[in-house]
Each structure stands twice: as structure tokens, then as C-alpha cells.
LODREN-707423 format. One line per field, with one value per atom (N, C-alpha, C): residue number from 1; x, y, z; residue in one letter. Coordinates in Angstrom, 3 decimals. Example, Ala and Ser with C-alpha at 12.3 -4.5 7.8 and 13.67 -1.06 7.14 Angstrom:
% LODREN-707423
pos	[1 | 1 | 1 | 2 | 2 | 2];
X	[13.190 | 12.300 | 13.200 | 12.850 | 13.670 | 12.900];
Y	[-5.690 | -4.500 | -3.300 | -2.250 | -1.060 | 0.030];
Z	[7.800 | 7.800 | 7.800 | 7.080 | 7.140 | 7.870];
code	[a | a | a | s | s | s];
***
This chain:
% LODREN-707423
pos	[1 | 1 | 1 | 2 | 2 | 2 | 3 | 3 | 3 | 4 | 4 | 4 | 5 | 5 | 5 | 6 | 6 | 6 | 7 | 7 | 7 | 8 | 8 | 8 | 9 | 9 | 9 | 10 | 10 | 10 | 11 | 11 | 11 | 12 | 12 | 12 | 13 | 13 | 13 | 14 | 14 | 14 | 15 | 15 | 15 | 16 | 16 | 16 | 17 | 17 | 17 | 18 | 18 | 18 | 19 | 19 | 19 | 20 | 20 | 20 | 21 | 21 | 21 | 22 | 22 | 22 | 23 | 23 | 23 | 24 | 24 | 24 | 25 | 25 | 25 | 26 | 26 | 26 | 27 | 27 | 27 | 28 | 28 | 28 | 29 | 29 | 29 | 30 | 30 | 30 | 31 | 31 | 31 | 32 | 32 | 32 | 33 | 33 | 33 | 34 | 34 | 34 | 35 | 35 | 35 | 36 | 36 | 36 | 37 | 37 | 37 | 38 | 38 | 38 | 39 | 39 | 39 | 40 | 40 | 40 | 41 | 41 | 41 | 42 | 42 | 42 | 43 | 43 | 43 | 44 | 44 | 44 | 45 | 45 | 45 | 46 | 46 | 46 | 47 | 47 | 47 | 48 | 48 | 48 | 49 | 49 | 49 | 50 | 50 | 50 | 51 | 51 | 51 | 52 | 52 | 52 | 53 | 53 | 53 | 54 | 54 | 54 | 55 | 55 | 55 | 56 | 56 | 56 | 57 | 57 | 57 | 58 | 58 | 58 | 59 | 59 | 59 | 60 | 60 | 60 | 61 | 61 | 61 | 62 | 62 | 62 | 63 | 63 | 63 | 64 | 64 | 64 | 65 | 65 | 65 | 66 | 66 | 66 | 67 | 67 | 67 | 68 | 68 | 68 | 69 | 69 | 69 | 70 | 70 | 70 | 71 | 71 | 71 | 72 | 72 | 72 | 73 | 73 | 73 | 74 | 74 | 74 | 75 | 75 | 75 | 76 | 76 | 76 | 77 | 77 | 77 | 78 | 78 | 78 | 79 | 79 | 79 | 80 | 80 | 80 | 81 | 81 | 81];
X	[25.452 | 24.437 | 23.164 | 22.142 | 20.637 | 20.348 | 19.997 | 19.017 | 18.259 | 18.147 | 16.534 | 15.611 | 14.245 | 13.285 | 12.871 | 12.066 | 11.871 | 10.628 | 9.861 | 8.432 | 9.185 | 8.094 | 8.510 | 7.410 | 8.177 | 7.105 | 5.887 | 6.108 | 4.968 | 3.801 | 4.041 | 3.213 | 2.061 | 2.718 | 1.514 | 0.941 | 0.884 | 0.006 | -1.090 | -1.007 | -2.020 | -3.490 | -4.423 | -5.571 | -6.072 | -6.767 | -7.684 | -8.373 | -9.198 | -10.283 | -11.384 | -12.441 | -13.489 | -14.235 | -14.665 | -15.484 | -16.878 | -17.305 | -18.192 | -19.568 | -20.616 | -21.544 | -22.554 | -23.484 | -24.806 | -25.904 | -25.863 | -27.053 | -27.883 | -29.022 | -30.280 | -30.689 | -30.265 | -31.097 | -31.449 | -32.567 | -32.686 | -32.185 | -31.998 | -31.847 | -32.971 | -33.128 | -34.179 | -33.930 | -34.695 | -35.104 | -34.572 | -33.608 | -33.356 | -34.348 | -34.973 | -35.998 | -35.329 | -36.205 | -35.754 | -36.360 | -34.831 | -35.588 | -36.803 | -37.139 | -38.664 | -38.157 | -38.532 | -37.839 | -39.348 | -39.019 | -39.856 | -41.523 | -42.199 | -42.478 | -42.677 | -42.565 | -41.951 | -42.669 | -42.813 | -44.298 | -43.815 | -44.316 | -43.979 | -43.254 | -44.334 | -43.591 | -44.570 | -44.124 | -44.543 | -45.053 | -44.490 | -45.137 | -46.454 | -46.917 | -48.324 | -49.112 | -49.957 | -50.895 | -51.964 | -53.208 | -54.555 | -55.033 | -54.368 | -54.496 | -54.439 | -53.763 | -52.993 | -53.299 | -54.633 | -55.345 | -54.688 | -54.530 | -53.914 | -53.919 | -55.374 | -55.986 | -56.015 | -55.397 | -55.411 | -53.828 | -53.111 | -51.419 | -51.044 | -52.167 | -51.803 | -51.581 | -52.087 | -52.375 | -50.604 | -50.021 | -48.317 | -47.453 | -47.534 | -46.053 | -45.235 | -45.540 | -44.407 | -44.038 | -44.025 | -43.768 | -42.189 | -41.222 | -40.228 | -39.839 | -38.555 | -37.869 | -38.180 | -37.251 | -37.084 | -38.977 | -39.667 | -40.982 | -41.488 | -42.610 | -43.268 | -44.150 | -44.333 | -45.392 | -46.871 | -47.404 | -49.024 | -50.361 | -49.652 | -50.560 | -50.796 | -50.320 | -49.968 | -49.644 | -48.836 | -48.028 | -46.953 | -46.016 | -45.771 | -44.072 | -43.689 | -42.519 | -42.302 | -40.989 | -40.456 | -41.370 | -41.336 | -41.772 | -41.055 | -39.513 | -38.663 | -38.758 | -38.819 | -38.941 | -40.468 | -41.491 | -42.847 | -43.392 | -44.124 | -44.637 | -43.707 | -42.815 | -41.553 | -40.187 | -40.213 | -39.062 | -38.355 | -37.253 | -37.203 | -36.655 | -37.311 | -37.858 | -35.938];
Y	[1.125 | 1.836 | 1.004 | 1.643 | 0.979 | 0.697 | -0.642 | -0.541 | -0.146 | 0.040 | 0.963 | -0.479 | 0.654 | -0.142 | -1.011 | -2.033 | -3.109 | -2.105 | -0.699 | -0.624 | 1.323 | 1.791 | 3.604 | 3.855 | 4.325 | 4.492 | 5.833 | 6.841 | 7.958 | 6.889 | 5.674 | 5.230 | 4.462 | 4.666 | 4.265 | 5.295 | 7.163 | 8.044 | 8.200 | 7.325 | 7.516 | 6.676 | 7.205 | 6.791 | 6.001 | 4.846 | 3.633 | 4.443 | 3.879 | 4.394 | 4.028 | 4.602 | 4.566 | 3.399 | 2.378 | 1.526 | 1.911 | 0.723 | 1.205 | 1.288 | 2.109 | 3.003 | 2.181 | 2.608 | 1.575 | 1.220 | -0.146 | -0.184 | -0.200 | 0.392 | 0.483 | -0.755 | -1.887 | -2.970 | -3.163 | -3.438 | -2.790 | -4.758 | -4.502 | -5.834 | -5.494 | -6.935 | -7.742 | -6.857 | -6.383 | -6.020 | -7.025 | -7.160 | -8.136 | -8.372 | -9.046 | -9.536 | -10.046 | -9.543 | -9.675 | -11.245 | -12.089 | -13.462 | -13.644 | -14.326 | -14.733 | -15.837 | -14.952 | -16.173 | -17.099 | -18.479 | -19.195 | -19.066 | -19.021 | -19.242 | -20.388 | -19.861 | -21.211 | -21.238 | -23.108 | -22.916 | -22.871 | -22.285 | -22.467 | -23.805 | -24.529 | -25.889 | -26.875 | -28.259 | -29.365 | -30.112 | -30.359 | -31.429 | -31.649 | -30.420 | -30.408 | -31.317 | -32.317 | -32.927 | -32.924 | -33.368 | -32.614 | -33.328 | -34.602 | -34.583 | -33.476 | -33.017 | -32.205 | -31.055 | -30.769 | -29.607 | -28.752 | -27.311 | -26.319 | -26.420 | -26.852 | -26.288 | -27.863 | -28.712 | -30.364 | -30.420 | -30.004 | -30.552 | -31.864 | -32.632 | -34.147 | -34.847 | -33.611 | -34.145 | -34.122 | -33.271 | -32.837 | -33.379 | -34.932 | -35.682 | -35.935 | -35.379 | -35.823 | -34.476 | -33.036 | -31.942 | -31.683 | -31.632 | -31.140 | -30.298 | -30.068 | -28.934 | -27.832 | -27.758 | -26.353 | -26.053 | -26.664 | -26.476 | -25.445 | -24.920 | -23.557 | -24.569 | -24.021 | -24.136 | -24.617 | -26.056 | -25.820 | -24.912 | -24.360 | -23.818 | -22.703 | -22.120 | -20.942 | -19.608 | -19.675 | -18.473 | -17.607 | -18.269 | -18.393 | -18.291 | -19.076 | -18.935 | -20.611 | -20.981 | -22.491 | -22.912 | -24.358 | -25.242 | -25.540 | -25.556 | -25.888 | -24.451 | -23.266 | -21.910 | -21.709 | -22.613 | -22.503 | -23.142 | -24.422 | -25.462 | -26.616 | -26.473 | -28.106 | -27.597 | -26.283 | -26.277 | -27.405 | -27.938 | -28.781 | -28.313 | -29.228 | -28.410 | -28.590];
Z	[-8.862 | -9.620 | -9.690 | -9.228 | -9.530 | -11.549 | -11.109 | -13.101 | -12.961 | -14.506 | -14.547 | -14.831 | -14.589 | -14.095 | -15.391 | -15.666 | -16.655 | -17.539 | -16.733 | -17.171 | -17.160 | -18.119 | -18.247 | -16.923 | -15.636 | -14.715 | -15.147 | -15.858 | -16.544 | -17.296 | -17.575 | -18.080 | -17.003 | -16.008 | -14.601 | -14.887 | -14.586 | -14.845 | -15.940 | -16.815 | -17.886 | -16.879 | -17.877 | -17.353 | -17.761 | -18.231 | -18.127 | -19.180 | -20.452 | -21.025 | -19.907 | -20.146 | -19.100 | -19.278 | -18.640 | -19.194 | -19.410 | -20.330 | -21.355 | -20.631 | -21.448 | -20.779 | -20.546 | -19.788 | -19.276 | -20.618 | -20.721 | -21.977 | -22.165 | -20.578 | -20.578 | -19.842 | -20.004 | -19.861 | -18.502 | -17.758 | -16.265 | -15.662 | -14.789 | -13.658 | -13.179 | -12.805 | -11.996 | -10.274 | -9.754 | -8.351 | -7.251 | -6.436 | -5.562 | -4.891 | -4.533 | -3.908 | -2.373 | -1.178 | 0.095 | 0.368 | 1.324 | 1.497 | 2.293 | 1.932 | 3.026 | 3.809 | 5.241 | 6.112 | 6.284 | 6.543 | 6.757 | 8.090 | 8.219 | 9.148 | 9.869 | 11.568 | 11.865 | 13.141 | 12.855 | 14.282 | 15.910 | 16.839 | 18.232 | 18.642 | 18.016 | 18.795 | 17.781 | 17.441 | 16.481 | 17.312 | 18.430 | 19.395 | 19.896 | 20.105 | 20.541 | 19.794 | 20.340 | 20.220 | 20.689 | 19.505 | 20.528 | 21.417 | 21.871 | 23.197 | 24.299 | 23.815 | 25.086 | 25.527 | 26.893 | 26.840 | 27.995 | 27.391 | 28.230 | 29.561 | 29.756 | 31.250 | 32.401 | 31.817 | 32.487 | 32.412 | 33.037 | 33.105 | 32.998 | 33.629 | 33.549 | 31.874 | 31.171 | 29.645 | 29.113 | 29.774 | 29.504 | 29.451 | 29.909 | 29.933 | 29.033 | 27.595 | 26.657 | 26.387 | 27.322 | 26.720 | 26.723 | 25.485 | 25.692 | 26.387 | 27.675 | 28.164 | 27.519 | 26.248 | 25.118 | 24.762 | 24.718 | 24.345 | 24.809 | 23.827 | 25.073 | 25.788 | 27.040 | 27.772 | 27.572 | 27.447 | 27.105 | 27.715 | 28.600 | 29.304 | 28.827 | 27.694 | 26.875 | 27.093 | 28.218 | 28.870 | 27.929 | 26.850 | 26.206 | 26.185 | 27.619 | 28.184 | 27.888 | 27.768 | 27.650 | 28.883 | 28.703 | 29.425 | 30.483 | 30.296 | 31.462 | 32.883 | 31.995 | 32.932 | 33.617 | 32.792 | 33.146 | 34.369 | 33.866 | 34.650 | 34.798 | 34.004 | 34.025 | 35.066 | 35.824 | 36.257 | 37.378 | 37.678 | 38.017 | 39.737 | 40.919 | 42.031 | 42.649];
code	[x | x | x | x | x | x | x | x | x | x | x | x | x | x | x | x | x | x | x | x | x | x | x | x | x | x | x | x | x | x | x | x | x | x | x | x | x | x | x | x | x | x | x | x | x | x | x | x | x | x | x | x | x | x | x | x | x | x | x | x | x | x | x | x | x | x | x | x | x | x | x | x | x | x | x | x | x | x | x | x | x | x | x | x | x | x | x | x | x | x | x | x | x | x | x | x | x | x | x | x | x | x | x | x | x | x | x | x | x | x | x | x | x | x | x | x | x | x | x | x | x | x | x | x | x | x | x | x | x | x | x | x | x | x | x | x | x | x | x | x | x | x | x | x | x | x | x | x | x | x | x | x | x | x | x | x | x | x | x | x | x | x | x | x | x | x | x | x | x | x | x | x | x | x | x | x | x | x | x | x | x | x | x | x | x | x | x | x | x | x | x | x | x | x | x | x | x | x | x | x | x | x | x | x | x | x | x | x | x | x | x | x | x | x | x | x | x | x | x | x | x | x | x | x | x | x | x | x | x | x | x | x | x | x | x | x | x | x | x | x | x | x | x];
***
């Protein structure tokens, strides 16, 4: 023979009082993040003029391009032959 159960299962069917009602008080508006802005590239120095390549030797791979194409440096003028 099965025992009976420890709990009156009809007492699962009852309902929850409702929780309690809104009190007016408004929340704060989520505010969307602000993404940073963020510069092309830090390296550039004003040495370093677009239109003279020779000015370029410290340009990072990942860097854009000084020549201001606005493609990496390695896909630009740095590809390697």
C-alpha cells in the first residue's frame, strides 16, 4: 500500500494572494551605455606626413594606413612583398 502524501495535494490548487499593487513611485529611465569613442589609431605622430612614406617607419601592422585610405597598414602600403 502507498502512504499518503506528507502535504493535502487540493491545497496546491489554491491561489497565491496577488502581490501588492504599484505605488506610483516612477523608476529612473535606463539610460543606454555610451560607448566610448575611440580613436583610429594613437600612434600617429606629427611627424608623420600622409603624402612622404618615408615619414612611416614606426607604423604599426594593425594601424590604419597614413596615407589615409583608411584600410590597415599591413593590407595598404606595409603589405609584405
Amino acid at each position: 500500500t502507498a502512504a499518503a502524501p506528507a502535504f493535502d495535494p487540493a491545497s496546491m490548487l489554491t491561489s497565491h494572494p496577488a502581490s501588492q499593487p504599484y505605488d506610483g513611485v516612477a523608476l529612473a529611465e535606463p539610460q543606454p551605455a555610451l560607448a566610448p569613442e575611440m580613436a583610429v589609431s594613437t600612434y600617429r605622430a606629427e611627424s608623420v606626413d600622409p603624402d612622404r612614406p618615408e615619414t612611416w617607419a614606426a607604423t604599426p601592422r594593425n594601424a590604419a594606413c597614413p596615407c589615409g585610405s583608411g584600410k590597415k597598414y599591413k593590407y595598404c602600403h606595409g603589405k609584405v612583398s
